[in-house]
C-alpha positions in Angstrom: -11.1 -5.2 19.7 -13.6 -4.7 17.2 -16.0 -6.0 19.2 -15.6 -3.2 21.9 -15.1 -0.6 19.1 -19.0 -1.5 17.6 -20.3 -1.5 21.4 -19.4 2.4 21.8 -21.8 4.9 21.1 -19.5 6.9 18.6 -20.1 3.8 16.2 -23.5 4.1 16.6 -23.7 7.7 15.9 -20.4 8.5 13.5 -21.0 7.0 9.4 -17.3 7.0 8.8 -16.0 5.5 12.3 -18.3 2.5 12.0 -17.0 2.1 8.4 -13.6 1.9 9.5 -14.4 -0.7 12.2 -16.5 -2.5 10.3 -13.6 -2.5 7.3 -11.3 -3.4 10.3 -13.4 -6.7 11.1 -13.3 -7.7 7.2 -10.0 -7.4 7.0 -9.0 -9.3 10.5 -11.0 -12.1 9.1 -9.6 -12.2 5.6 -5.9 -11.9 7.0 -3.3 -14.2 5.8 -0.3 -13.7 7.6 1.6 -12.4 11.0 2.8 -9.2 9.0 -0.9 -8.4 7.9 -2.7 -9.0 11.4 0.1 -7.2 13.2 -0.9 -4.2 10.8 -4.1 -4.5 11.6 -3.9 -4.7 14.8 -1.7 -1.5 15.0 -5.4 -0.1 13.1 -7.4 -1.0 15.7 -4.9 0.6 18.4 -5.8 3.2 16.7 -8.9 3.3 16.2 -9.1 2.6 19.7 -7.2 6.0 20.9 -9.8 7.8 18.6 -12.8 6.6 20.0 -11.5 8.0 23.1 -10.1 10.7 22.8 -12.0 12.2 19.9 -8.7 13.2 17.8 -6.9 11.9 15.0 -3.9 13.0 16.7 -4.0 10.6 19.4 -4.4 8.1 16.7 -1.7 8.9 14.8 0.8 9.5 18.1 -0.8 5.5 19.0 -0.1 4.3 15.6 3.1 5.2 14.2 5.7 3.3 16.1 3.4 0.3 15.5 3.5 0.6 11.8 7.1 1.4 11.5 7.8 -1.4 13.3 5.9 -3.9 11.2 7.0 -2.6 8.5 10.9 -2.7 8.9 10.6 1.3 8.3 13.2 3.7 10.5 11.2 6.7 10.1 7.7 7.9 8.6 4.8 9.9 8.8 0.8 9.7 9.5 -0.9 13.0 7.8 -3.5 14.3 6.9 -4.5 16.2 3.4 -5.4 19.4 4.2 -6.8 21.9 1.4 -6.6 25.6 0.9 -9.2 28.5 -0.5 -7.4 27.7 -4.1 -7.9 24.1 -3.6 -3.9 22.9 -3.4 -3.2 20.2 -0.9 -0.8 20.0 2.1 0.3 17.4 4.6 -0.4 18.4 7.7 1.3 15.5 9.9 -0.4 14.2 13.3 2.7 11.8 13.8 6.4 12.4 13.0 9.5 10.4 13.7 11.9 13.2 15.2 14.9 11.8 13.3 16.7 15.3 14.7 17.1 14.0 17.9 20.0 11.6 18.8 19.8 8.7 19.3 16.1 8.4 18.1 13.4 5.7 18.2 10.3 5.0 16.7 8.7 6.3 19.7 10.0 9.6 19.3 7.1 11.4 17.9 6.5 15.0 16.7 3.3 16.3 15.9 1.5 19.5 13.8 4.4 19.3 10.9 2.7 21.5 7.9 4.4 19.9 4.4 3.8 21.9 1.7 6.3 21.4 -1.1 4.8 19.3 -4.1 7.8 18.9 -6.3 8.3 16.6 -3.6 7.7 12.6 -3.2 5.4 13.5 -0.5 3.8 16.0 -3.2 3.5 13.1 -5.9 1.2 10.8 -3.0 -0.6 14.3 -3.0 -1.1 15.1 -6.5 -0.9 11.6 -8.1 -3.3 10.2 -5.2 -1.6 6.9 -5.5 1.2 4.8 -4.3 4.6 6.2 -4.5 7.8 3.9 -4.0 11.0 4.3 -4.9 14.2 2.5 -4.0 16.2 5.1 -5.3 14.7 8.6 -3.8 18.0 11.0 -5.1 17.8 9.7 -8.6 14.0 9.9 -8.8 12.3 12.7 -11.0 9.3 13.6 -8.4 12.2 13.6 -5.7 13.1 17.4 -4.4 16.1 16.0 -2.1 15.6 16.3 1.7 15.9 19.4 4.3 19.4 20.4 5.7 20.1 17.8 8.2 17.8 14.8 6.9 19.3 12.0 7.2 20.1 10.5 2.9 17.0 8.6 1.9 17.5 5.2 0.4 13.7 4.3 -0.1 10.6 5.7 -0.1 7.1 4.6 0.5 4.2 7.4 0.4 0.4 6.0 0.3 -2.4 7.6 -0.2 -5.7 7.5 2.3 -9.1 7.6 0.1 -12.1 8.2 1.3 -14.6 7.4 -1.9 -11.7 8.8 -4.3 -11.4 11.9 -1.9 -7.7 12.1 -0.7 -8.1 12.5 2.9 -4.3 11.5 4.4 -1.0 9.9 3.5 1.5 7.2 5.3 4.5 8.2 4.1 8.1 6.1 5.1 11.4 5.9 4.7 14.8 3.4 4.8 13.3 0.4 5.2 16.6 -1.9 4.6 16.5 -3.8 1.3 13.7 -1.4 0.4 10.1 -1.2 -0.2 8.2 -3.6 -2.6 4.6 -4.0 -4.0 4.5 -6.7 -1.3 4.2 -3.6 1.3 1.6 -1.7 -0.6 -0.8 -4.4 -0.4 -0.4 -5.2 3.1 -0.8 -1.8 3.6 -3.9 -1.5 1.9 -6.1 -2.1 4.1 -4.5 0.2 7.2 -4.7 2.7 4.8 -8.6 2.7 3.7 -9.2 2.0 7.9 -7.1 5.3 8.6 -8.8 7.5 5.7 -12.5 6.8 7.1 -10.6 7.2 10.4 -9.7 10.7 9.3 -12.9 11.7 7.9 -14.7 10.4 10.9 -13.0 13.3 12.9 -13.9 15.6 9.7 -17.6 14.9 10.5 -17.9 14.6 14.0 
């Protein structure tokens, strides 16, 4: 895949797609387990429908049932960080899991969700710009509950997506049984620094 990703013309000509393909071919090669490469190769799905298409969305809509699978995780969200004129962030999501329909499944995808609470555990990835995780979302302090009709949240995973210490997007999930661990956050790691230059790839064209 990454092969066919550095043959296209957009990694010739985009900075911050090549970066991610390139930081997908490092990481491929460094991988260490089934988990990890599955991830990865969710990333290069990904990265894949972007080249295309030209749009994170398509991206996102590619990647989200991948990553939700791998990870164990019923539900969850690919974002990105967008700013206003004051400089306060908000997620604007590019893939949702519609866990209001009946009956769902991972593949059941909403897109253009604005988030804008930060006294929120999606507002902690955003203002801490780090990894949140919390097997005990109701009793946590940077928890602001959930929306009428949300299904109870029994753990939380919200990472950030860096782009040289610029937060440029979040994965953010939810009820993965038994919970979330640091175990998750490292094989996440890489997705997530693939996605960010992903994201600002799109930002510059």
């Amino acid at each position: 895949m990454s092969l066919l990703l550095q043959s296209s013309s957009f990694y010739q000509h985009n900075t911050a797609f090549r970066q991610a393909v390139d930081l997908l071919d490092v990481s491929q090669a460094k991988a260490t387990n089934d988990t990890v490469r599955c991830i990865l190769m969710v990333a290069a799905e990904g990265l894949a429908a972007f080249e295309q298409h030209s749009h994170v969305e398509a991206a996102c809509v590619a990647m989200l049932p991948g990553i939700l699978e791998a990870t164990g995780s019923p539900f969850g969200v690919l974002a990105e960080v967008v700013y206003d004129r004051r400089g306060i962030p908000h997620l604007q999501s590019h893939a949702t899991t519609n866990i209001y329909k009946p009956g769902y499944t991972r593949h059941d995808i909403l897109t253009n969700l604005q988030f804008y609470n930060l006294d929120t555990l999606n507002g902690a990835v955003m203002l801490e710009k780090k990894p949140v995780l919390t097997n005990d979302p109701a009793n946590d302090p940077r928890s602001g509950g959930v929306p009428m009709g949300h299904a109870p949240m029994t753990a939380y995973l919200g990472l950030p997506f860096l782009v040289d210490e610029a937060l440029v997007g979040a994965l953010l999930l939810g009820n993965k049984p038994g919970g979330y661990s640091d175990t998750d956050i490292e094989w996440l790691t890489p997705f997530c620094e693939i996605i960010g230059w992903t994201i600002q790839a799109a930002k510059t064209g």
